[in-house]
ChimeraX commands (.cxc) that place a marker at each C-alpha (Angstrom):
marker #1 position 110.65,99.62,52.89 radius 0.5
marker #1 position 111.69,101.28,49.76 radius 0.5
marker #1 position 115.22,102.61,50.37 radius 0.5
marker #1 position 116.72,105.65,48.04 radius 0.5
marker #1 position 120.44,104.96,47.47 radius 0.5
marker #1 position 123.01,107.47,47.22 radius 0.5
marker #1 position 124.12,108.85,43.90 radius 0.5
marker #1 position 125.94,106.66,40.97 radius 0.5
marker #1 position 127.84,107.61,38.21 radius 0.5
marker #1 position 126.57,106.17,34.73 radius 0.5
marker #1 position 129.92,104.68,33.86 radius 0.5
marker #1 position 130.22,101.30,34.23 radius 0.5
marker #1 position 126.54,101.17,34.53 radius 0.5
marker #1 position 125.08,97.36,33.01 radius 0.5
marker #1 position 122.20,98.71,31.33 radius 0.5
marker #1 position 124.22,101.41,29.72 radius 0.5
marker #1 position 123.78,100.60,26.26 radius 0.5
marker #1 position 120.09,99.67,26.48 radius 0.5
marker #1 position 118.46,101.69,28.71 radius 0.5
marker #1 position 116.81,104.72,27.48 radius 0.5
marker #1 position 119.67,106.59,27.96 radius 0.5
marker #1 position 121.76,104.30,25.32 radius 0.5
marker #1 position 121.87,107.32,22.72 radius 0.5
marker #1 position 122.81,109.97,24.78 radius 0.5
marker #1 position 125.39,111.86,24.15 radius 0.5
marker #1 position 127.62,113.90,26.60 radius 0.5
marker #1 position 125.25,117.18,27.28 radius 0.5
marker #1 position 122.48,115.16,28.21 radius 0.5
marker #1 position 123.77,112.58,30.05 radius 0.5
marker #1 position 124.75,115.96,32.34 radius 0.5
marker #1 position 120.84,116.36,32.37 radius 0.5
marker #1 position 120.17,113.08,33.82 radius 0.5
marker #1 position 122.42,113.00,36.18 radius 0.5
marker #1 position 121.09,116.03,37.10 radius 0.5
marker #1 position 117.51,114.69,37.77 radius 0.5
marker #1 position 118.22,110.65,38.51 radius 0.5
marker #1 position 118.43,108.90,41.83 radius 0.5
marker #1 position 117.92,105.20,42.66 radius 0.5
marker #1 position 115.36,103.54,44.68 radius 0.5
marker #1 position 115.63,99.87,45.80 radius 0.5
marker #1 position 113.10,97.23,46.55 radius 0.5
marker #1 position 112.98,93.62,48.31 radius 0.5
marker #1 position 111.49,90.99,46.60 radius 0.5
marker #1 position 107.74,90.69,46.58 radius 0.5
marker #1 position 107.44,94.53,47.60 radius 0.5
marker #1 position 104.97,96.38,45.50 radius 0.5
marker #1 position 106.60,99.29,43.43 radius 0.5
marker #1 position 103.19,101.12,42.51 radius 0.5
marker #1 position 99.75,100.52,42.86 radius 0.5
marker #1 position 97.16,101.26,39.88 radius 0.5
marker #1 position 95.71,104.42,40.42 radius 0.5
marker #1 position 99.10,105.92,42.18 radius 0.5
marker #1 position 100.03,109.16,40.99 radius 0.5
marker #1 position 103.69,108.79,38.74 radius 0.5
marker #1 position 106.48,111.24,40.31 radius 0.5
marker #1 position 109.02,109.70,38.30 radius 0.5
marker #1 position 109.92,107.23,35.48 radius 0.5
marker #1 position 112.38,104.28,35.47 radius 0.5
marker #1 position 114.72,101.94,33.98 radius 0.5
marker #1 position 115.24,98.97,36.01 radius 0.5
marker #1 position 119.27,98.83,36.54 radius 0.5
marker #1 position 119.08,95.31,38.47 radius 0.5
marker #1 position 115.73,92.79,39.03 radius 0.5
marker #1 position 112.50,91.61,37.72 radius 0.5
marker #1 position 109.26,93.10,38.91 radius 0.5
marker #1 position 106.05,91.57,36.98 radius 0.5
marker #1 position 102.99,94.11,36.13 radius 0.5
marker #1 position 99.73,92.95,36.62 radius 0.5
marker #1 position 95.99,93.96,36.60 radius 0.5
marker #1 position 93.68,93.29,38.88 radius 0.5
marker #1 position 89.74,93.20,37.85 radius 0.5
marker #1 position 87.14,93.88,39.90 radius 0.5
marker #1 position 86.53,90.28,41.84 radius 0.5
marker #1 position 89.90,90.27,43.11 radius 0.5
marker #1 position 91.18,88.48,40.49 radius 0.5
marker #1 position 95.06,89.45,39.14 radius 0.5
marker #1 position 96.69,88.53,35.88 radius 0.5
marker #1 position 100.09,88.88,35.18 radius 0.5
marker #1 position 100.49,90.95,31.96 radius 0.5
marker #1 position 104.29,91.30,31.61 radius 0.5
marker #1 position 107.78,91.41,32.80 radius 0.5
marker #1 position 110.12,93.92,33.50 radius 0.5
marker #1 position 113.80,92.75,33.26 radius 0.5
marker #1 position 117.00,94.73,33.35 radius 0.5
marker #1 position 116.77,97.86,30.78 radius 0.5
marker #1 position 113.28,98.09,30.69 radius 0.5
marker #1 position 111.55,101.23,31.72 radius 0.5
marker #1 position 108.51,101.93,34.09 radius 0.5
marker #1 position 106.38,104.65,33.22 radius 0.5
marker #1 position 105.01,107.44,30.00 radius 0.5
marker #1 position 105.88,110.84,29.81 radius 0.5
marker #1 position 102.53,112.72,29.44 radius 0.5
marker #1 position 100.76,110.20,32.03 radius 0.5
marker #1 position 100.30,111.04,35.36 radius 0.5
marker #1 position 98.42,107.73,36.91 radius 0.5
marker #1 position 99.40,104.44,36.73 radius 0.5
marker #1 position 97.34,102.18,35.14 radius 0.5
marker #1 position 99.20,98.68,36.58 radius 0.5
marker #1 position 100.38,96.86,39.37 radius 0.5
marker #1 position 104.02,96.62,39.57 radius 0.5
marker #1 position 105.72,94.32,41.98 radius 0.5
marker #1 position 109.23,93.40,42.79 radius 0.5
marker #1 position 109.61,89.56,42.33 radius 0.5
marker #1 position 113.27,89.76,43.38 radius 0.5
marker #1 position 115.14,92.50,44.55 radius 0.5
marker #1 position 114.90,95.50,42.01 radius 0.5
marker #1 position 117.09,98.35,41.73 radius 0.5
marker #1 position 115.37,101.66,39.86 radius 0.5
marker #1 position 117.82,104.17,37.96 radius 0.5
marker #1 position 114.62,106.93,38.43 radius 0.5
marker #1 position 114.13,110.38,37.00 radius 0.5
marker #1 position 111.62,113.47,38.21 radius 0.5
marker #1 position 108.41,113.03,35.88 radius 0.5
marker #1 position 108.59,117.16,34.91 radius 0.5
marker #1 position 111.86,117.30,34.14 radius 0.5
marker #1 position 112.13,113.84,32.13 radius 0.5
marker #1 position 109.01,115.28,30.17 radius 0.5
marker #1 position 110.89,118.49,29.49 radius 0.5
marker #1 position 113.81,116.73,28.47 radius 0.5
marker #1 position 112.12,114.13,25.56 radius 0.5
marker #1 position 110.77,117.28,23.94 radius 0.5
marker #1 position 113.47,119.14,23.65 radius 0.5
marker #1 position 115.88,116.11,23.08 radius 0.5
marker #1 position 115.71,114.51,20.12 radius 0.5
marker #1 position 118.14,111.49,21.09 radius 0.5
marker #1 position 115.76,110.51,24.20 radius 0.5
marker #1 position 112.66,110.98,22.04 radius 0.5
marker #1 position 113.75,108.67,19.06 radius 0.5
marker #1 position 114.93,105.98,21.77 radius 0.5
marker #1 position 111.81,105.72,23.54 radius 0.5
marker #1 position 109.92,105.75,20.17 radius 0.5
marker #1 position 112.11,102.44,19.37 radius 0.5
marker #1 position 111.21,100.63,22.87 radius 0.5
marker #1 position 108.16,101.44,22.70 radius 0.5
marker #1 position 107.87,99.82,19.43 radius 0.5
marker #1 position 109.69,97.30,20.45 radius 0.5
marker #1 position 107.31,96.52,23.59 radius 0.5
marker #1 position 104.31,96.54,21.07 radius 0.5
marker #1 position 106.44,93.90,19.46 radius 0.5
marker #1 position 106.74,91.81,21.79 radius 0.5
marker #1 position 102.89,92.04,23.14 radius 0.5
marker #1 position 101.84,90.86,19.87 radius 0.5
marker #1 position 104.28,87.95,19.99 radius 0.5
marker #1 position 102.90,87.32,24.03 radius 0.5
marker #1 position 99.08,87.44,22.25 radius 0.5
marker #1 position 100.32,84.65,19.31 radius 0.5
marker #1 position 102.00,82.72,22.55 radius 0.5
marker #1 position 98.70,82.81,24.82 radius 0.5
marker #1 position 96.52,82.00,21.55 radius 0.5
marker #1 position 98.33,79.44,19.64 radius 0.5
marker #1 position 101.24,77.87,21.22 radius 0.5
marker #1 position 101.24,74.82,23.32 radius 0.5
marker #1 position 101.98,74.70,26.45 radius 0.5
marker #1 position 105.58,72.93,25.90 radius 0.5
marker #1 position 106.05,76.32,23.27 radius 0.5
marker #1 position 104.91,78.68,25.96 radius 0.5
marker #1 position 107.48,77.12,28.58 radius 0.5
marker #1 position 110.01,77.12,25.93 radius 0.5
marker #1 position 109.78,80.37,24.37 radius 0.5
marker #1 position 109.33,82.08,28.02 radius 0.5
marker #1 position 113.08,80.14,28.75 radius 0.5
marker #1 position 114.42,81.82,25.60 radius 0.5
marker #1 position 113.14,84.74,26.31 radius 0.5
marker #1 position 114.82,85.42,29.93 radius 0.5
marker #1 position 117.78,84.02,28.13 radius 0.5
marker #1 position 118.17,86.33,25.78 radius 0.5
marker #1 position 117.72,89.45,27.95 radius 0.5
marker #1 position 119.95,88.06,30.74 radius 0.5
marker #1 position 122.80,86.46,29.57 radius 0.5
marker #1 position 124.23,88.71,27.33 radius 0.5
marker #1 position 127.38,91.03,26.34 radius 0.5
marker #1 position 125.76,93.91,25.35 radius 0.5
marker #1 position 123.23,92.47,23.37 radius 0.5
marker #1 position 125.05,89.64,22.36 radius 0.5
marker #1 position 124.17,85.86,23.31 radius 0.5
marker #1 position 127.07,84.05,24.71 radius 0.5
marker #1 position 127.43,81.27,23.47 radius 0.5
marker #1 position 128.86,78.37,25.96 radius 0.5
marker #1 position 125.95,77.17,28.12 radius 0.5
marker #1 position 125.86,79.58,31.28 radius 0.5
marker #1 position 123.34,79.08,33.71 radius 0.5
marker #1 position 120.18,81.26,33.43 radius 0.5
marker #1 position 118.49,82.50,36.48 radius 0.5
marker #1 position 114.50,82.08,36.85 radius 0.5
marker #1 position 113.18,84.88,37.89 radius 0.5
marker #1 position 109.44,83.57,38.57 radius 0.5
marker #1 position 108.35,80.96,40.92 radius 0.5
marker #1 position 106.62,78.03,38.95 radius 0.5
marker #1 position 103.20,79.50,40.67 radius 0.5
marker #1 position 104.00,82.78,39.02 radius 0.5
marker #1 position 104.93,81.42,35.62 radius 0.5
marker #1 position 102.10,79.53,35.34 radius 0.5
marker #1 position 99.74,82.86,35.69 radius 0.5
marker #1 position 101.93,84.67,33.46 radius 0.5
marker #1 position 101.69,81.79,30.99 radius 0.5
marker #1 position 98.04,81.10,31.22 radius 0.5
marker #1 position 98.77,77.17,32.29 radius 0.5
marker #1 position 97.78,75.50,35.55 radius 0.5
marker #1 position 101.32,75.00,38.07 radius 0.5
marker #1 position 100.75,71.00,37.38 radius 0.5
marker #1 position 101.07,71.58,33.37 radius 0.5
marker #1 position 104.28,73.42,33.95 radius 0.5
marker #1 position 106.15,71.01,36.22 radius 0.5
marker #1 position 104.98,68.38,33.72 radius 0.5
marker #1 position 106.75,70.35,31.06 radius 0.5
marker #1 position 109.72,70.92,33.13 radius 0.5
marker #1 position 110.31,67.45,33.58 radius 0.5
marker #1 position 109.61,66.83,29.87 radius 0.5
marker #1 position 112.53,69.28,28.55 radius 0.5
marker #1 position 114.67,68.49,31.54 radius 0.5
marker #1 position 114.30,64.43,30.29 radius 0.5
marker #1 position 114.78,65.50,26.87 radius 0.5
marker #1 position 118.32,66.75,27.73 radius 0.5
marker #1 position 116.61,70.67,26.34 radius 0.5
marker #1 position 117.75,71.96,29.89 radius 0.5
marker #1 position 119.58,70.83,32.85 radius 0.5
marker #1 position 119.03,72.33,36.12 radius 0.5
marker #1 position 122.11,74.07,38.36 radius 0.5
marker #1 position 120.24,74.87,41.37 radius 0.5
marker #1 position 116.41,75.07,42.31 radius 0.5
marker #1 position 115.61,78.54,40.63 radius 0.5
marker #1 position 118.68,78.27,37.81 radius 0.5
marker #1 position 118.87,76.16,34.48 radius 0.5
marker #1 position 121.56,75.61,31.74 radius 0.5
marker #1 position 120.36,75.33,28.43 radius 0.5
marker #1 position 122.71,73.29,26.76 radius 0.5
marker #1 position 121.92,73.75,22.90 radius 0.5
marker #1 position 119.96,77.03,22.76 radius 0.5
marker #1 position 119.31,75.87,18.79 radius 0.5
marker #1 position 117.24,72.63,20.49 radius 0.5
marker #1 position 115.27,75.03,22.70 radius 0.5
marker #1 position 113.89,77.42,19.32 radius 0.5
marker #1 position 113.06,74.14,17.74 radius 0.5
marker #1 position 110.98,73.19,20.67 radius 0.5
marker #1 position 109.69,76.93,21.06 radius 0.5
marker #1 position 108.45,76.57,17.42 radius 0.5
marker #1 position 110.87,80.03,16.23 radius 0.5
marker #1 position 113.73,77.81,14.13 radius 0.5
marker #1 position 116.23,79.47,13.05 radius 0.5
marker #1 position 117.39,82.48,15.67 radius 0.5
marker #1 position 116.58,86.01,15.16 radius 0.5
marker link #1:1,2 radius 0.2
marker link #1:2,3 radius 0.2
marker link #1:3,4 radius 0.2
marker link #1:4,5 radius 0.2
marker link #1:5,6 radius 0.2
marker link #1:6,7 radius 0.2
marker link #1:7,8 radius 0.2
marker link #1:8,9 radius 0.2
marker link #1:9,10 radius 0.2
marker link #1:10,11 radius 0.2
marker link #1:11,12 radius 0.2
marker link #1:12,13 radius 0.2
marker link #1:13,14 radius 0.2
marker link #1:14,15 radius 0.2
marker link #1:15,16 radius 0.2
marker link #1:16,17 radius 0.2
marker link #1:17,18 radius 0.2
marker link #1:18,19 radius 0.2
marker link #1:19,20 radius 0.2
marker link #1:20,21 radius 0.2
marker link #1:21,22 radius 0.2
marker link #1:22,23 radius 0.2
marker link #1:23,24 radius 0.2
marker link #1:24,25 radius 0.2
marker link #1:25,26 radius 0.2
marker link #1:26,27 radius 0.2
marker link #1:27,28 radius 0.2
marker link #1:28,29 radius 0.2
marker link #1:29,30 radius 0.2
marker link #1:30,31 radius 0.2
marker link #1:31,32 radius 0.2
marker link #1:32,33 radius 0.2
marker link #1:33,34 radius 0.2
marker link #1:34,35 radius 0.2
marker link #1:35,36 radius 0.2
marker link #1:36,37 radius 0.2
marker link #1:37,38 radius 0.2
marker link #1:38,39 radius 0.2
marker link #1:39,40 radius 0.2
marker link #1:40,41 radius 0.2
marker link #1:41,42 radius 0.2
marker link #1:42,43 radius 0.2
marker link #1:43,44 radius 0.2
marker link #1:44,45 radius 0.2
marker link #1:45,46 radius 0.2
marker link #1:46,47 radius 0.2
marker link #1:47,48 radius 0.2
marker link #1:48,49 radius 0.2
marker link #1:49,50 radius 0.2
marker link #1:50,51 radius 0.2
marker link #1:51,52 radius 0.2
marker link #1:52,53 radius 0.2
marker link #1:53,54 radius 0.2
marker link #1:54,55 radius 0.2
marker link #1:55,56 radius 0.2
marker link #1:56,57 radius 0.2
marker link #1:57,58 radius 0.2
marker link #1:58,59 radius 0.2
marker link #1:59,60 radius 0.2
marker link #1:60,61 radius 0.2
marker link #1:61,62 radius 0.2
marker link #1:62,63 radius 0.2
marker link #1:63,64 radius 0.2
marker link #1:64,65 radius 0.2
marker link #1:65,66 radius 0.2
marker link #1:66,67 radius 0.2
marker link #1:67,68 radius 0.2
marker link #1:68,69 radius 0.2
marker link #1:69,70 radius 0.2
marker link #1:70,71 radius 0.2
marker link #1:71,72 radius 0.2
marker link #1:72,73 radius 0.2
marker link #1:73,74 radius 0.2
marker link #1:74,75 radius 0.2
marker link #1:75,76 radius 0.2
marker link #1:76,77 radius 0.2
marker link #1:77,78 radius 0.2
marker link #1:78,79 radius 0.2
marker link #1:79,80 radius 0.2
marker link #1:80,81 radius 0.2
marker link #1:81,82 radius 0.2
marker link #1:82,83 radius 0.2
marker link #1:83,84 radius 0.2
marker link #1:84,85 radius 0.2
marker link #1:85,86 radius 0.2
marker link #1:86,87 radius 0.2
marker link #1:87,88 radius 0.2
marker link #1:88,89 radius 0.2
marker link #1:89,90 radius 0.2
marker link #1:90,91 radius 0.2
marker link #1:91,92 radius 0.2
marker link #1:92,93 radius 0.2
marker link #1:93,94 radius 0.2
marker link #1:94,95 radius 0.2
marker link #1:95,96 radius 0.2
marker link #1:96,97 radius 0.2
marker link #1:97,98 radius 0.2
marker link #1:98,99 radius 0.2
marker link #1:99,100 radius 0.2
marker link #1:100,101 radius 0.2
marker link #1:101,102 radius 0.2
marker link #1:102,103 radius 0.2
marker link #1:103,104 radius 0.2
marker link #1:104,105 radius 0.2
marker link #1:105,106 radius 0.2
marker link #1:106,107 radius 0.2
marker link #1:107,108 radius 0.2
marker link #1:108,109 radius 0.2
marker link #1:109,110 radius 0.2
marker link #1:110,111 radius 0.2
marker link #1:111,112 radius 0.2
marker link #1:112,113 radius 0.2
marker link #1:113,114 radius 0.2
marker link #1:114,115 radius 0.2
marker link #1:115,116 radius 0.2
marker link #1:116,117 radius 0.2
marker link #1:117,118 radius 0.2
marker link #1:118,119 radius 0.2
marker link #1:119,120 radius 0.2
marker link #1:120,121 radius 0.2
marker link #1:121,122 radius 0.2
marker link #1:122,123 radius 0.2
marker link #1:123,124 radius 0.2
marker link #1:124,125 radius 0.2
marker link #1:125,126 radius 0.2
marker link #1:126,127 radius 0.2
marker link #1:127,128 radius 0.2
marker link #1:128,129 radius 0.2
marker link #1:129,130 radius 0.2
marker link #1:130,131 radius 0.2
marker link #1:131,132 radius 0.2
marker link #1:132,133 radius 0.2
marker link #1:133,134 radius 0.2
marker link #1:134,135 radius 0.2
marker link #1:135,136 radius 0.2
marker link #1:136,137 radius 0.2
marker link #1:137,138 radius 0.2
marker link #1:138,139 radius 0.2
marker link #1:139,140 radius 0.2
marker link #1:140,141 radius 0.2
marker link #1:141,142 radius 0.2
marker link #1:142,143 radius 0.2
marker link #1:143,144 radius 0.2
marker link #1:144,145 radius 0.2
marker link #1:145,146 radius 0.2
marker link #1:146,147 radius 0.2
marker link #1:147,148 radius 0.2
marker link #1:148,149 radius 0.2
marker link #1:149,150 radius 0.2
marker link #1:150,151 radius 0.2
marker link #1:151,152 radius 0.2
marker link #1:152,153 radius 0.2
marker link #1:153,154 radius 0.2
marker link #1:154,155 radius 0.2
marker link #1:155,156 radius 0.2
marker link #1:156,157 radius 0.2
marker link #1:157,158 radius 0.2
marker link #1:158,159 radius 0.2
marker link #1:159,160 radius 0.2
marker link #1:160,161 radius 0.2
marker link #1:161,162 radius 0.2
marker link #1:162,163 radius 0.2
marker link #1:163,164 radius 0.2
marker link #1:164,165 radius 0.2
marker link #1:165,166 radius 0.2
marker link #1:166,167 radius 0.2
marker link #1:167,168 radius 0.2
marker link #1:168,169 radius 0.2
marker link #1:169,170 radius 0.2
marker link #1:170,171 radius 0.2
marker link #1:171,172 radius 0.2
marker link #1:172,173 radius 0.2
marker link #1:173,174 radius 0.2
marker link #1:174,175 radius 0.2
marker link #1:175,176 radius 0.2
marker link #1:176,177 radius 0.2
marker link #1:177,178 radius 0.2
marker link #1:178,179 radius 0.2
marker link #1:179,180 radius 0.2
marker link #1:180,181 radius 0.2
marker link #1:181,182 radius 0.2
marker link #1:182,183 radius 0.2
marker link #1:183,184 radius 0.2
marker link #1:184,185 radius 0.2
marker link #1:185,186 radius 0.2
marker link #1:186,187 radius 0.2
marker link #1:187,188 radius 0.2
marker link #1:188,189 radius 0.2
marker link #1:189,190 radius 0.2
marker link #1:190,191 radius 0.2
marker link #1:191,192 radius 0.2
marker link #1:192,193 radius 0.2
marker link #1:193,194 radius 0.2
marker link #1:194,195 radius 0.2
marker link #1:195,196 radius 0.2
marker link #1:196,197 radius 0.2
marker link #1:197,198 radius 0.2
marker link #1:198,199 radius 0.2
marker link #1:199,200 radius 0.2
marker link #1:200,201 radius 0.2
marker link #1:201,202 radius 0.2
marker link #1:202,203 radius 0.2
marker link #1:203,204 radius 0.2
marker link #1:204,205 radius 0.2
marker link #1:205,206 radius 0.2
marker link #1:206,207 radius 0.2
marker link #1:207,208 radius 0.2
marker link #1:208,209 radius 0.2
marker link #1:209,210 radius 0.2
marker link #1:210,211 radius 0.2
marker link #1:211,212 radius 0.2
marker link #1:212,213 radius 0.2
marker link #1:213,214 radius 0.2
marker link #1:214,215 radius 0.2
marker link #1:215,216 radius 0.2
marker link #1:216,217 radius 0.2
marker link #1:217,218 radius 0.2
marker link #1:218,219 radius 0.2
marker link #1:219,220 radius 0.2
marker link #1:220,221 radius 0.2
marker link #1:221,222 radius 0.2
marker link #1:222,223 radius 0.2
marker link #1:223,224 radius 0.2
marker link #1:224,225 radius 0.2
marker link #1:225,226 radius 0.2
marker link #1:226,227 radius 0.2
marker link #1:227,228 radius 0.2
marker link #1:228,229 radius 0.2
marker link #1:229,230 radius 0.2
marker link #1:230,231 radius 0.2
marker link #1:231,232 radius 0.2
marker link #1:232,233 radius 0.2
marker link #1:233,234 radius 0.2
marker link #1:234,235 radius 0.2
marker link #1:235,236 radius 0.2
marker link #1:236,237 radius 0.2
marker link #1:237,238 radius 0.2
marker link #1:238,239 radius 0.2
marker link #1:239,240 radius 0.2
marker link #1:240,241 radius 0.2
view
């Protein structure tokens, strides 16, 4: 059951300085906390349905939730991620167009639909920061359609490692460097949708970059990555960026 937890002040907050709210400055940081609350969700609960009417927007404080679409024969295809600083929803749309489910337990910094909307048009600093992730989320489609068209699938497993790496272990927004052990947030079964690969071509190149000494594993859903460099090479990026 979706639970609505108490108040939070934004200080101290570990999305701070990526969220949407990154640019705010004092006045409207009043205005959000003014119109926020949290909601939390258990792993594999389902956050919205397609078709759902939107009463509020997001970022996600804690989690990963996947968004998917489902076509008419029942069929569902896994069509992104949504990791820590990432936010759910449009101002201006009322129905959801997606899926979105909790694959581990999520934690939602949420704000009222009407007054969010009222607040990126007269707020210049909100407006110009979800201009930039929304760019950046076009971005990074058009890298996932270069991935699903031309990679193999020892690139795809690869550059799906790097990039849960790169959003998770970080200061903010800087990689650290010793090897620290990165948490998968997708079962295998999962990964493989996401990745357009059957579940036996993805244990297959598992074992291949865990033999090559590319990753090491800490626990059943955690790796270390022991030379990120090694990893990009394998991806098929180089040099980082």
């Amino acid at each position: 059951m979706t639970k609505i937890i108490p108040f939070r002040n934004c200080d101290g907050c570990p999305i701070r300085h990526r969220a949407i709210c990154a640019t705010c400055d004092g006045d409207e940081f009043v205005q959000l906390e003014a119109m926020k609350y949290y909601r939390s969700y258990s792993a594999g609960q389902t956050i919205m349905w397609a078709g759902d009417r939107m009463e509020f927007v997001a970022s996600v404080v804690a989690g990963t939730a996947t968004i998917q679409h489902l076509v008419e024969d029942g069929r569902k295809q896994t069509v992104g991620l949504l990791l820590p600083s990432d936010f759910i929803g449009r101002p201006g749309r009322e129905i959801a167009l997606y899926d979105v489910t909790a694959v581990s337990d999520v934690t939602l910094c949420c704000f009222r639909r009407g007054e969010f909307e009222k607040l990126v048009t007269n707020t210049p600093h909100i407006a110009q920061r979800m201009l930039a992730m929304a760019l950046d989320e076009l971005d990074a489609a058009r890298d996932w359609m270069f991935l699903l068209g031309r990679k193999t699938a020892l690139e795809r497993i690869a550059s799906f490692l790097l990039l849960i790496q790169r959003r998770t272990v970080s200061t903010d927004g800087l990689v650290v460097p010793q090897p620290t052990p990165v948490s998968l947030p997708l079962t295998r079964e999962a990964m493989s949708d996401y990745l357009g690969l059957t579940l036996e071509t993805v244990s297959r190149q598992f074992s291949k970059l865990k033999a090559d000494g590319i990753i090491e594993y800490a626990s059943k859903r955690e790796i270390i990555i022991p030379d990120v460099a090694a990893l990009r090479n394998v991806a098929g990026e180089g040099a980082a960026y």
